[in-house]
mmCIF file of the N, C-alpha and C atoms, coordinates in Angstrom:
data_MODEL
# 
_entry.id   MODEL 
# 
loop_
_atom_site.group_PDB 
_atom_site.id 
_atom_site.type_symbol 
_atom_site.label_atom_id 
_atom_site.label_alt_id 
_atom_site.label_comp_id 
_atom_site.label_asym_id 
_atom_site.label_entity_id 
_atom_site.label_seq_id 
_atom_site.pdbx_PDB_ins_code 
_atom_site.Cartn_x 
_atom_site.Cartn_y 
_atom_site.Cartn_z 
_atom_site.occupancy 
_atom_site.B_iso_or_equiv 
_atom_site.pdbx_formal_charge 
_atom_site.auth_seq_id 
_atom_site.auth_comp_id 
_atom_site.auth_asym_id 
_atom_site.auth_atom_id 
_atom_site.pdbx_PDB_model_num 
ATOM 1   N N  . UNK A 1 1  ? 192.950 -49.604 13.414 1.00 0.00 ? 1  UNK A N  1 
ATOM 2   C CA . UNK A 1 1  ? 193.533 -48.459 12.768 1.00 0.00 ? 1  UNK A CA 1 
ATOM 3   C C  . UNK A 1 1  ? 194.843 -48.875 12.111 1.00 0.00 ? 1  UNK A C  1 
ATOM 4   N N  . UNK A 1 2  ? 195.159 -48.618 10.858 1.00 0.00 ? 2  UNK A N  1 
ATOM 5   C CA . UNK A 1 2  ? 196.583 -49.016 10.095 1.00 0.00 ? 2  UNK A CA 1 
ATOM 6   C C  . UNK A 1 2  ? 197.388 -47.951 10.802 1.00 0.00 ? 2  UNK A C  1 
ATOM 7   N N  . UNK A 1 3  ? 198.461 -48.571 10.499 1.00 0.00 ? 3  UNK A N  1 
ATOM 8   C CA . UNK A 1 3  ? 199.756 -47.707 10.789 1.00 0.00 ? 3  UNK A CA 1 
ATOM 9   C C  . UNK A 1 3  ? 200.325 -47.126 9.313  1.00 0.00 ? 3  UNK A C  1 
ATOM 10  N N  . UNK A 1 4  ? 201.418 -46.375 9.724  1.00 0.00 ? 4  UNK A N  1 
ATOM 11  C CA . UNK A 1 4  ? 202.054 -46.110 8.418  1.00 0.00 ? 4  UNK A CA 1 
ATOM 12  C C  . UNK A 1 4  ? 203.356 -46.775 8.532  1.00 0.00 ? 4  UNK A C  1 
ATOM 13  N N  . UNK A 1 5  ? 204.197 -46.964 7.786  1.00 0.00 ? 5  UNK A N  1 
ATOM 14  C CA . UNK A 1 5  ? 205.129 -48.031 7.570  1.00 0.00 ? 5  UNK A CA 1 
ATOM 15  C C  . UNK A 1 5  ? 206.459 -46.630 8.080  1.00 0.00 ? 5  UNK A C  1 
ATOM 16  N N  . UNK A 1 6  ? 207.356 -46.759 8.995  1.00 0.00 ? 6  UNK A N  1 
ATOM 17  C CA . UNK A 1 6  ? 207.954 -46.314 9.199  1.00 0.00 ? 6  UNK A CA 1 
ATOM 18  C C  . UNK A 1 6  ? 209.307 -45.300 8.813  1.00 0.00 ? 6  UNK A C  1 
ATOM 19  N N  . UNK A 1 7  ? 209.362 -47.013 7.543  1.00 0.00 ? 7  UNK A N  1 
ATOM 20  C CA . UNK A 1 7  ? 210.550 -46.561 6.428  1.00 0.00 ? 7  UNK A CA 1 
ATOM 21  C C  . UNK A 1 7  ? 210.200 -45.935 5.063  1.00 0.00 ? 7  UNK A C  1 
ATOM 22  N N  . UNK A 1 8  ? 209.114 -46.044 4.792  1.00 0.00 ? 8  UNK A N  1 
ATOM 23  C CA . UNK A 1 8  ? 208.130 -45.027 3.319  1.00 0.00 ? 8  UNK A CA 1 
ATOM 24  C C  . UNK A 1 8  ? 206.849 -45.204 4.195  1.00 0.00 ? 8  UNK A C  1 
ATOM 25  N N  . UNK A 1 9  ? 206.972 -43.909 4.705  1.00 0.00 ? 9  UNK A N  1 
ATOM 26  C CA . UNK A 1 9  ? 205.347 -43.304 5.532  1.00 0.00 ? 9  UNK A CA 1 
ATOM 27  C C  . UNK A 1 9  ? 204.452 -43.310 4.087  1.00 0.00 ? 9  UNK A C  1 
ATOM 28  N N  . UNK A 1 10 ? 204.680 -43.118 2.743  1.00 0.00 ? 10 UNK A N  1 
ATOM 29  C CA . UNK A 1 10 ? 203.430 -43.428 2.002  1.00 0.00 ? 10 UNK A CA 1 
ATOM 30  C C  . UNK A 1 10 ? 202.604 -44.734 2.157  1.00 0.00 ? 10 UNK A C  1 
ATOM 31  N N  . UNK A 1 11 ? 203.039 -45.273 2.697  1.00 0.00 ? 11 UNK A N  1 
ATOM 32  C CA . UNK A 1 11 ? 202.570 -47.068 2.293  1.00 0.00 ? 11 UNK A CA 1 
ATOM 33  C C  . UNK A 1 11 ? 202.319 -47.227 3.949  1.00 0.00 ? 11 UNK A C  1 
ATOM 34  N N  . UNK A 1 12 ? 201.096 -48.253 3.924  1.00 0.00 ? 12 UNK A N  1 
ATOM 35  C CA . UNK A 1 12 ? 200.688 -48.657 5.199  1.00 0.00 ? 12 UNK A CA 1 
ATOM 36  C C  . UNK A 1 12 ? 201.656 -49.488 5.902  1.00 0.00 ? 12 UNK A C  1 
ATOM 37  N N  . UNK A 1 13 ? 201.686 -50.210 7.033  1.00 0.00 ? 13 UNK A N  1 
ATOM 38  C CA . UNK A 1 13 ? 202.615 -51.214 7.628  1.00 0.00 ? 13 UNK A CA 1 
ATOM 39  C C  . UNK A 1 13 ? 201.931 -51.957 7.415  1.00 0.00 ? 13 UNK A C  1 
ATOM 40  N N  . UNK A 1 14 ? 202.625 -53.412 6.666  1.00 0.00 ? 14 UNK A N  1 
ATOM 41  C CA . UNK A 1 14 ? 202.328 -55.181 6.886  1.00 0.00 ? 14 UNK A CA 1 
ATOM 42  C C  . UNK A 1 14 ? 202.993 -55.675 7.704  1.00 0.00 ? 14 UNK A C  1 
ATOM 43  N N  . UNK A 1 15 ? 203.684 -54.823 8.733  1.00 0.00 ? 15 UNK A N  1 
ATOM 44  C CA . UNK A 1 15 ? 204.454 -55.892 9.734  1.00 0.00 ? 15 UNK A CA 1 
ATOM 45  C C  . UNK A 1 15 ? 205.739 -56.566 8.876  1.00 0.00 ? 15 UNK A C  1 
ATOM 46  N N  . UNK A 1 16 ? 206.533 -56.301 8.366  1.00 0.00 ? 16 UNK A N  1 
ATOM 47  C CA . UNK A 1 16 ? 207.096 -56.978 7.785  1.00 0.00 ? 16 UNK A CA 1 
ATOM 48  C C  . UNK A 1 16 ? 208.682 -57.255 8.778  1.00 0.00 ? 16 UNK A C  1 
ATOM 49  N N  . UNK A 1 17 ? 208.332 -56.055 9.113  1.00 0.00 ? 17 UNK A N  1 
ATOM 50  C CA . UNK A 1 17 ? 209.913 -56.423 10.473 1.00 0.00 ? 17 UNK A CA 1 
ATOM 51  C C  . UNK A 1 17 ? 210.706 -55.765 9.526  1.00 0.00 ? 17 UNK A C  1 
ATOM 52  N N  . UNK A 1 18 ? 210.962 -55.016 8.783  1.00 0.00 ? 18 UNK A N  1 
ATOM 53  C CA . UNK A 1 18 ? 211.922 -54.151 7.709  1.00 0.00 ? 18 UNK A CA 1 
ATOM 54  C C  . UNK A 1 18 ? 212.342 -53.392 9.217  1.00 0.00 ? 18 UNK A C  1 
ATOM 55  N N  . UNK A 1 19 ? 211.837 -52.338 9.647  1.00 0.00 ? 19 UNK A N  1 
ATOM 56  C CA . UNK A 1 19 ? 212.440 -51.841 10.513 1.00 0.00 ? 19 UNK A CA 1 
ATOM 57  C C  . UNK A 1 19 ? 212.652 -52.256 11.690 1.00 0.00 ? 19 UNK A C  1 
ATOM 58  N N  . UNK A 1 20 ? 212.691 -53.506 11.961 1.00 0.00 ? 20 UNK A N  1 
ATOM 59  C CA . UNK A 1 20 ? 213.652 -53.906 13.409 1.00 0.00 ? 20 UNK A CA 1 
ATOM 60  C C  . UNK A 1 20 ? 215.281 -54.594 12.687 1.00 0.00 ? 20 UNK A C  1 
ATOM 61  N N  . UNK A 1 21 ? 215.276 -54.514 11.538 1.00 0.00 ? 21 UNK A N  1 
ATOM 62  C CA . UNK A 1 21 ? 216.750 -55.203 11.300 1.00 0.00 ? 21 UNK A CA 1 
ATOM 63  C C  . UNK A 1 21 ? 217.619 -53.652 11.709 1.00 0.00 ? 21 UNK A C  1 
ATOM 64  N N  . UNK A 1 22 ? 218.830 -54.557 11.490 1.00 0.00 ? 22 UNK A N  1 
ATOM 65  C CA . UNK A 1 22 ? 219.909 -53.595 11.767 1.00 0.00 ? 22 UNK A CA 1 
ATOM 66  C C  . UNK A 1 22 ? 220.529 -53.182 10.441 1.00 0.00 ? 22 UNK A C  1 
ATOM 67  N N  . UNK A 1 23 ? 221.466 -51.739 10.918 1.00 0.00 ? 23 UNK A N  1 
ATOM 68  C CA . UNK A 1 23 ? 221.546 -51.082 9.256  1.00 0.00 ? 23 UNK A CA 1 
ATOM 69  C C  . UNK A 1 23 ? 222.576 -51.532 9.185  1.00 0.00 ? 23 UNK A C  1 
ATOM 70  N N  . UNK A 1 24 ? 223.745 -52.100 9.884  1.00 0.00 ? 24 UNK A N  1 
ATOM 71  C CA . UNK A 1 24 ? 224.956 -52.642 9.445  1.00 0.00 ? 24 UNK A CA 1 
ATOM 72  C C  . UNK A 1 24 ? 224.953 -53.952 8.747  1.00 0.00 ? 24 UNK A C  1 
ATOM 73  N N  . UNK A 1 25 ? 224.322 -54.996 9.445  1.00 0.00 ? 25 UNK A N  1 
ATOM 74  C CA . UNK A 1 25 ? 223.909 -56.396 9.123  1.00 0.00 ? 25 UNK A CA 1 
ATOM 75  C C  . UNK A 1 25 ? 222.350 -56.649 8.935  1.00 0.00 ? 25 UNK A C  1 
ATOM 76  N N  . UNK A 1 26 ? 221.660 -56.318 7.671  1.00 0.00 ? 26 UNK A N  1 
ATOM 77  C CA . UNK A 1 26 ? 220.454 -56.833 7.591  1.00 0.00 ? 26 UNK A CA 1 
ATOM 78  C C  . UNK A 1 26 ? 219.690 -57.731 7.824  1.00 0.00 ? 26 UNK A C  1 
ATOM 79  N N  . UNK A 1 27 ? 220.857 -59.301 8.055  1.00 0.00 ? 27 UNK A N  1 
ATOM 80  C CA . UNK A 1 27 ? 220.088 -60.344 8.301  1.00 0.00 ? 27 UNK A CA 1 
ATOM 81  C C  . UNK A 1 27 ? 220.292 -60.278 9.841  1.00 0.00 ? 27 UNK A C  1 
ATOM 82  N N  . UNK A 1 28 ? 220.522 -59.730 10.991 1.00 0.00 ? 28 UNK A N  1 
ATOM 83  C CA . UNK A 1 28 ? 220.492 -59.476 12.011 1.00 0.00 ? 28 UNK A CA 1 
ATOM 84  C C  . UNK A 1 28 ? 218.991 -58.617 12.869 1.00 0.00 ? 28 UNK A C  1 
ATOM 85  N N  . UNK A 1 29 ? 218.740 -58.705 13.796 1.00 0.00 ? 29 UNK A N  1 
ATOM 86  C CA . UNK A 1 29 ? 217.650 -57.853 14.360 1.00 0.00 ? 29 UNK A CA 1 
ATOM 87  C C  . UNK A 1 29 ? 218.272 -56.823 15.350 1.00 0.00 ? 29 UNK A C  1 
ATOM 88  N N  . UNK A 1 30 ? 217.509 -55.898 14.907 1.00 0.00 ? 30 UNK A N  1 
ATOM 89  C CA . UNK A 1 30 ? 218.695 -54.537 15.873 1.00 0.00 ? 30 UNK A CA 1 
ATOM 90  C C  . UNK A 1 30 ? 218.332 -55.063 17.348 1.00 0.00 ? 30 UNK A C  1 
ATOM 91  N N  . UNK A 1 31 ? 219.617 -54.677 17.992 1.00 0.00 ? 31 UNK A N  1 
ATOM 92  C CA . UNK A 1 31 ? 219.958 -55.235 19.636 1.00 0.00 ? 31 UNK A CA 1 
ATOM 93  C C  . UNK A 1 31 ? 220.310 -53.700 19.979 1.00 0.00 ? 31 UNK A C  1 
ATOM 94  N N  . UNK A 1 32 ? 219.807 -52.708 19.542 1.00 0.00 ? 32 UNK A N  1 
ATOM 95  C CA . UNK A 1 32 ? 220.298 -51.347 20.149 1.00 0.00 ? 32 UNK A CA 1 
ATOM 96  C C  . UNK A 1 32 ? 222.056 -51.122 20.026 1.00 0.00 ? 32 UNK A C  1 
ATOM 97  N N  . UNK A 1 33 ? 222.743 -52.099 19.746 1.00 0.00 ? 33 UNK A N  1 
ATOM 98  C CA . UNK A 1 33 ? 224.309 -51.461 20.502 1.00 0.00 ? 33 UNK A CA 1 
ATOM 99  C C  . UNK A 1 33 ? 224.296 -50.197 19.873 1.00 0.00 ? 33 UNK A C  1 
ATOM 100 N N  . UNK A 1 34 ? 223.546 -49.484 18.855 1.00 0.00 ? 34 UNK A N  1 
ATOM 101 C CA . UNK A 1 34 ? 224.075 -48.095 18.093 1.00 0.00 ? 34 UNK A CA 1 
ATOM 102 C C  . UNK A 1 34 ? 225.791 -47.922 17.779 1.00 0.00 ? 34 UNK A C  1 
ATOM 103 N N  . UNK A 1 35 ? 226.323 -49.232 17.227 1.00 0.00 ? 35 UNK A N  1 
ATOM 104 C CA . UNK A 1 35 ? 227.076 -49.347 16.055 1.00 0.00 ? 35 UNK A CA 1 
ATOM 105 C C  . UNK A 1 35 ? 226.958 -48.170 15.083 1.00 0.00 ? 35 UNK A C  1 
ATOM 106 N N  . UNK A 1 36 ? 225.580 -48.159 14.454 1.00 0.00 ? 36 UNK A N  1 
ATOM 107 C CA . UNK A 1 36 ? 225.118 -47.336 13.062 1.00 0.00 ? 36 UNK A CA 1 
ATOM 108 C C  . UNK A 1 36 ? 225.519 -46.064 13.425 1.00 0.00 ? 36 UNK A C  1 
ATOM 109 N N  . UNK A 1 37 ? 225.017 -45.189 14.876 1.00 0.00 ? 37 UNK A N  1 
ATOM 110 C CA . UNK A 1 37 ? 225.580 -43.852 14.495 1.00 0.00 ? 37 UNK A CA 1 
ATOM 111 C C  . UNK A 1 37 ? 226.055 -43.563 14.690 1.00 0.00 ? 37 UNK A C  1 
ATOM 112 N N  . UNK A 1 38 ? 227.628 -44.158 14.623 1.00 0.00 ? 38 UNK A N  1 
ATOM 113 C CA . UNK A 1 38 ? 228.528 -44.021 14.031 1.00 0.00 ? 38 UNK A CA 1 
ATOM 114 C C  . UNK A 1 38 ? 229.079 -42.644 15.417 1.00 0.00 ? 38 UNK A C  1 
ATOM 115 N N  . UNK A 1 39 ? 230.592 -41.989 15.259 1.00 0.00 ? 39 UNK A N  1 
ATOM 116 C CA . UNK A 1 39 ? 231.003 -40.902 15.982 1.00 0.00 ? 39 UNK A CA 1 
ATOM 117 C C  . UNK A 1 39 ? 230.160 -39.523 15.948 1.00 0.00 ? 39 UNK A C  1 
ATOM 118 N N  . UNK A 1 40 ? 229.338 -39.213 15.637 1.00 0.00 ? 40 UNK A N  1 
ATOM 119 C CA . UNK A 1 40 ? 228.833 -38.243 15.760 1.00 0.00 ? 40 UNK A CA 1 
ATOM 120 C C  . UNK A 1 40 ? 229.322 -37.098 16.914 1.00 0.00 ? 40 UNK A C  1 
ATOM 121 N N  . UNK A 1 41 ? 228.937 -36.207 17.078 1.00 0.00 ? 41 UNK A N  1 
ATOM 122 C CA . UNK A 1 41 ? 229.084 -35.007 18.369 1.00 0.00 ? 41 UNK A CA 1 
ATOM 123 C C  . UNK A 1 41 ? 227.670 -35.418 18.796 1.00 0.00 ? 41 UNK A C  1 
ATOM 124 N N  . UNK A 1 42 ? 226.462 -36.040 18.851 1.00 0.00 ? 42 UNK A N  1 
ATOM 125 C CA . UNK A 1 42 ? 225.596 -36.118 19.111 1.00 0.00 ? 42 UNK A CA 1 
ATOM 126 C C  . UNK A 1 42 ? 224.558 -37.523 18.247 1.00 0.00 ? 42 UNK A C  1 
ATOM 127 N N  . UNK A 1 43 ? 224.172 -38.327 19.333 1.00 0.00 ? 43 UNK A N  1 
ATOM 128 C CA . UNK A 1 43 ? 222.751 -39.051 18.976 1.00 0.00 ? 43 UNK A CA 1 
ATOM 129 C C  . UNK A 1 43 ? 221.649 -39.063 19.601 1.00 0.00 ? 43 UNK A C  1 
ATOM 130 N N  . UNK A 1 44 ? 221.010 -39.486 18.680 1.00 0.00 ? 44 UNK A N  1 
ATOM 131 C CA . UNK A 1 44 ? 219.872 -39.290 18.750 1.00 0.00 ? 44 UNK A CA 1 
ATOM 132 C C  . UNK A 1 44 ? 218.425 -40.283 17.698 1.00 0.00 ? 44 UNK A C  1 
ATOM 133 N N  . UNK A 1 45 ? 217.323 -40.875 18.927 1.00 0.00 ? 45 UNK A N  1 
ATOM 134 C CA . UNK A 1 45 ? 216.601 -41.251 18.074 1.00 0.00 ? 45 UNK A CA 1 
ATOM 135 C C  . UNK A 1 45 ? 215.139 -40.698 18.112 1.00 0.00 ? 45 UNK A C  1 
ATOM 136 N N  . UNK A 1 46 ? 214.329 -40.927 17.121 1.00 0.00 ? 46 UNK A N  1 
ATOM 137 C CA . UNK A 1 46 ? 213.030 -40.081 17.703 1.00 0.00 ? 46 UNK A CA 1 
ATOM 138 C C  . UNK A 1 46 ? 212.045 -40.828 18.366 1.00 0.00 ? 46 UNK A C  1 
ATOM 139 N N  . UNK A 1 47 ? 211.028 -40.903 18.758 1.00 0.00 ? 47 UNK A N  1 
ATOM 140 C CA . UNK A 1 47 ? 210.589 -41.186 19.132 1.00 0.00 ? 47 UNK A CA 1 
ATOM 141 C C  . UNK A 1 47 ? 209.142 -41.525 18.857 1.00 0.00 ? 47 UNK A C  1 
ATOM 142 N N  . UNK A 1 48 ? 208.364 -42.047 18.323 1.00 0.00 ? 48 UNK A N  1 
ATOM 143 C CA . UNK A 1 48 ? 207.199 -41.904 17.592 1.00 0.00 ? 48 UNK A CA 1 
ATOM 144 C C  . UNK A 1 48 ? 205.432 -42.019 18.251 1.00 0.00 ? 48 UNK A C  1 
ATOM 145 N N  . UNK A 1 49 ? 206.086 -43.302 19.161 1.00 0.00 ? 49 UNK A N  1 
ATOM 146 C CA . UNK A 1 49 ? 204.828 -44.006 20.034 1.00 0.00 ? 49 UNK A CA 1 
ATOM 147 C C  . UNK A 1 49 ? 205.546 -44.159 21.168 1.00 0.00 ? 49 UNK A C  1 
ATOM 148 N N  . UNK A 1 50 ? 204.964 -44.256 22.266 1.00 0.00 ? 50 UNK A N  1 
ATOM 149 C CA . UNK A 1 50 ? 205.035 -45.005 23.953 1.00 0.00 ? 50 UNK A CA 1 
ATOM 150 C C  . UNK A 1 50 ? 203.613 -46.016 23.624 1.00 0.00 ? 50 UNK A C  1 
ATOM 151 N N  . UNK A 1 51 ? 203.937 -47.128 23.962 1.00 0.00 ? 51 UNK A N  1 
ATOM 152 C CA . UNK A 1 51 ? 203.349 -47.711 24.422 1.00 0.00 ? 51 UNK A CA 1 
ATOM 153 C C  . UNK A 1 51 ? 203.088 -48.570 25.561 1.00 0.00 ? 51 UNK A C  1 
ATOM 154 N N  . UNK A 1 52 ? 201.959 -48.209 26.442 1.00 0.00 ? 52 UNK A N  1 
ATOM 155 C CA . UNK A 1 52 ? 201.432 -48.456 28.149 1.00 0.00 ? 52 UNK A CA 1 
ATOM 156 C C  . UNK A 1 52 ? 200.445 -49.624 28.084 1.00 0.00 ? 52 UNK A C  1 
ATOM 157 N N  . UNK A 1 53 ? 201.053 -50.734 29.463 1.00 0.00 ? 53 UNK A N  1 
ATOM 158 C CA . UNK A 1 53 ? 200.273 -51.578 29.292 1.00 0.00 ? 53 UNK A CA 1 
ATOM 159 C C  . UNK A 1 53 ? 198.854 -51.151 29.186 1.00 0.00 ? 53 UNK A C  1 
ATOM 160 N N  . UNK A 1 54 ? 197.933 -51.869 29.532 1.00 0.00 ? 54 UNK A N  1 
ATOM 161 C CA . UNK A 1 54 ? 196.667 -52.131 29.716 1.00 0.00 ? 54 UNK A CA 1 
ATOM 162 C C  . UNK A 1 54 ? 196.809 -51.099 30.972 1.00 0.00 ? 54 UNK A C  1 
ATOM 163 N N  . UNK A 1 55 ? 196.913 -51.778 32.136 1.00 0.00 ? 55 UNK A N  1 
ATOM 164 C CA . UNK A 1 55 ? 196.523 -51.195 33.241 1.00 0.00 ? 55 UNK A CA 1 
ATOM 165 C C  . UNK A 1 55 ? 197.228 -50.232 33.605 1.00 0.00 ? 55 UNK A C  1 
ATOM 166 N N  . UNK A 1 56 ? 198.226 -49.630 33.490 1.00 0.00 ? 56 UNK A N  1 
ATOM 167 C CA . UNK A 1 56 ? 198.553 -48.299 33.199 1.00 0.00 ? 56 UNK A CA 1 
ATOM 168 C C  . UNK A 1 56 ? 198.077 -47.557 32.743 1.00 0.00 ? 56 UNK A C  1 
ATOM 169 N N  . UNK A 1 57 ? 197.131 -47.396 31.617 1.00 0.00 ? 57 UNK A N  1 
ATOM 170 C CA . UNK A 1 57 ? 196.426 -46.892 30.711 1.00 0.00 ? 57 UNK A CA 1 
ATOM 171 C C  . UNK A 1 57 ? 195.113 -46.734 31.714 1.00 0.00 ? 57 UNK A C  1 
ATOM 172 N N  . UNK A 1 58 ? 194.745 -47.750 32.320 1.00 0.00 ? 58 UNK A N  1 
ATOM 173 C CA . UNK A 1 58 ? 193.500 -47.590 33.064 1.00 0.00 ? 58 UNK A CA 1 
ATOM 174 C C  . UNK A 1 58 ? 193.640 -46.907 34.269 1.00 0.00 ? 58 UNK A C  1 
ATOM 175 N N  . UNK A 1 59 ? 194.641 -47.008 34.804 1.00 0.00 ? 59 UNK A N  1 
ATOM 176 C CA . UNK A 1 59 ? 194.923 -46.042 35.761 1.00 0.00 ? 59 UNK A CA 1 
ATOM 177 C C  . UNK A 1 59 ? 195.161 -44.934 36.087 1.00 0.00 ? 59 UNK A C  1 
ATOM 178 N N  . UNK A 1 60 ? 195.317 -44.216 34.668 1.00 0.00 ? 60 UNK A N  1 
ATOM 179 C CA . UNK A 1 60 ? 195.757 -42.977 34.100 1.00 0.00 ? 60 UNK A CA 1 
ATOM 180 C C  . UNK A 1 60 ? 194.242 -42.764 34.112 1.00 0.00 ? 60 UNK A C  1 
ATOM 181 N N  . UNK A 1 61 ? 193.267 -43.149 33.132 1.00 0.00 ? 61 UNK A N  1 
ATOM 182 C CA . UNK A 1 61 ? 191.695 -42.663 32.810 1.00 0.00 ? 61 UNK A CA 1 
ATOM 183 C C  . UNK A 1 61 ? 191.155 -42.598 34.013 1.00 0.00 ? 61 UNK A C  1 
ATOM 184 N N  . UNK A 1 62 ? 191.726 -43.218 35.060 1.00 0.00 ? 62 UNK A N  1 
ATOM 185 C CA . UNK A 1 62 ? 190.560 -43.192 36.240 1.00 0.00 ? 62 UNK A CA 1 
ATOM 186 C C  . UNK A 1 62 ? 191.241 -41.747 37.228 1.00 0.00 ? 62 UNK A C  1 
ATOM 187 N N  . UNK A 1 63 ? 192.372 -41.603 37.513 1.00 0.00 ? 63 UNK A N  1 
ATOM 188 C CA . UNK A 1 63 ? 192.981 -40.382 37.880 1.00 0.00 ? 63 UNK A CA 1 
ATOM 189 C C  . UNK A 1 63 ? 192.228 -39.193 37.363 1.00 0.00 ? 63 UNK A C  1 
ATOM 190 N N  . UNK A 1 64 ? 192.595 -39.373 35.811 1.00 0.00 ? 64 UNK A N  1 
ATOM 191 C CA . UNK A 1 64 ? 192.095 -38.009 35.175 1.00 0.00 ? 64 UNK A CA 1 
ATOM 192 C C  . UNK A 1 64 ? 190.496 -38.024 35.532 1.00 0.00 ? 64 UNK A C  1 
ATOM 193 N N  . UNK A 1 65 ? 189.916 -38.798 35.343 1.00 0.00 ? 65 UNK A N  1 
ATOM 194 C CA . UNK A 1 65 ? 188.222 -38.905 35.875 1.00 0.00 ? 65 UNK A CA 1 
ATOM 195 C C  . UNK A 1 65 ? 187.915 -38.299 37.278 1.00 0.00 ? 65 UNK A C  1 
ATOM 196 N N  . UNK A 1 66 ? 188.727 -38.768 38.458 1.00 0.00 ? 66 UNK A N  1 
ATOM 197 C CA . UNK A 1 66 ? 188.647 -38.493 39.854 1.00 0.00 ? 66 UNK A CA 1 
ATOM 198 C C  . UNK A 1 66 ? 189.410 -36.700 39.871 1.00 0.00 ? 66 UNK A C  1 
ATOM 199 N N  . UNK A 1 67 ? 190.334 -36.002 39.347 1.00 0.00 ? 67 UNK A N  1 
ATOM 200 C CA . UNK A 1 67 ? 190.500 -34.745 38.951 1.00 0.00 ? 67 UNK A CA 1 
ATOM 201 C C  . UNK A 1 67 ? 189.311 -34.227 38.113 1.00 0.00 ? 67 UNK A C  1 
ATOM 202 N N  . UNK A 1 68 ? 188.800 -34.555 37.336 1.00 0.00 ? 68 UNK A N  1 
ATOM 203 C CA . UNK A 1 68 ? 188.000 -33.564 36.300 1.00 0.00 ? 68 UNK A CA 1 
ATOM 204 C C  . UNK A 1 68 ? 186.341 -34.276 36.490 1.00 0.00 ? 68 UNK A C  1 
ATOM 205 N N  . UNK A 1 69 ? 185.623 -34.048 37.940 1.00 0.00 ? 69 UNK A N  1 
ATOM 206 C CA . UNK A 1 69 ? 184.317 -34.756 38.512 1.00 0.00 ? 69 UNK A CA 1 
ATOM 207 C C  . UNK A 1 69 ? 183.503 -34.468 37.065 1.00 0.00 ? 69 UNK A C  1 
ATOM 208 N N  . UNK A 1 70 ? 182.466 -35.004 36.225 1.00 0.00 ? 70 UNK A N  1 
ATOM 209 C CA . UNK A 1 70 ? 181.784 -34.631 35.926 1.00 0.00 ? 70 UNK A CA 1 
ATOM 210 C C  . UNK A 1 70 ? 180.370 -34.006 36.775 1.00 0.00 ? 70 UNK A C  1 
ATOM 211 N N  . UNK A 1 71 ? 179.971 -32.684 36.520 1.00 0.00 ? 71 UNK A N  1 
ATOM 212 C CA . UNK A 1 71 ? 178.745 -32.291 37.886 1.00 0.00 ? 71 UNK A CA 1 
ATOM 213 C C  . UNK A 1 71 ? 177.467 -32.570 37.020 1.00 0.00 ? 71 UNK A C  1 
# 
């Protein structure tokens, strides 16, 4: 399944790593310090995906399976 590209949702993602740089120093890879936002009264980022290993994921399907018996 493609993704959509984070920074122009028109256009698919090639992986290009555009959005892991940082907005202060481009040739840098963001390290979280949140430099960028700056003083605000409030931050905030969104959130788009979680992603769960493997077996987390399987452990979750088998729960919900053992709650919801098929008869």
């Amino acid at each position: 399944m493609n993704k959509k590209c984070i920074l122009e949702p028109e256009k698919q993602c090639i992986e290009c790593g555009s959005c892991d740089r940082c907005d202060l120093d481009e040739n840098n890879i963001c390290n979280n310090c949140c430099r960028c936002l700056g003083e605000a009264d409030y931050s905030a980022i969104e959130i788009t995906e979680i992603i769960l290993p493997k077996e987390v994921k399987m452990k979750w399907k088998r729960k919900k399976s053992h709650r919801n018996p098929i008869h």
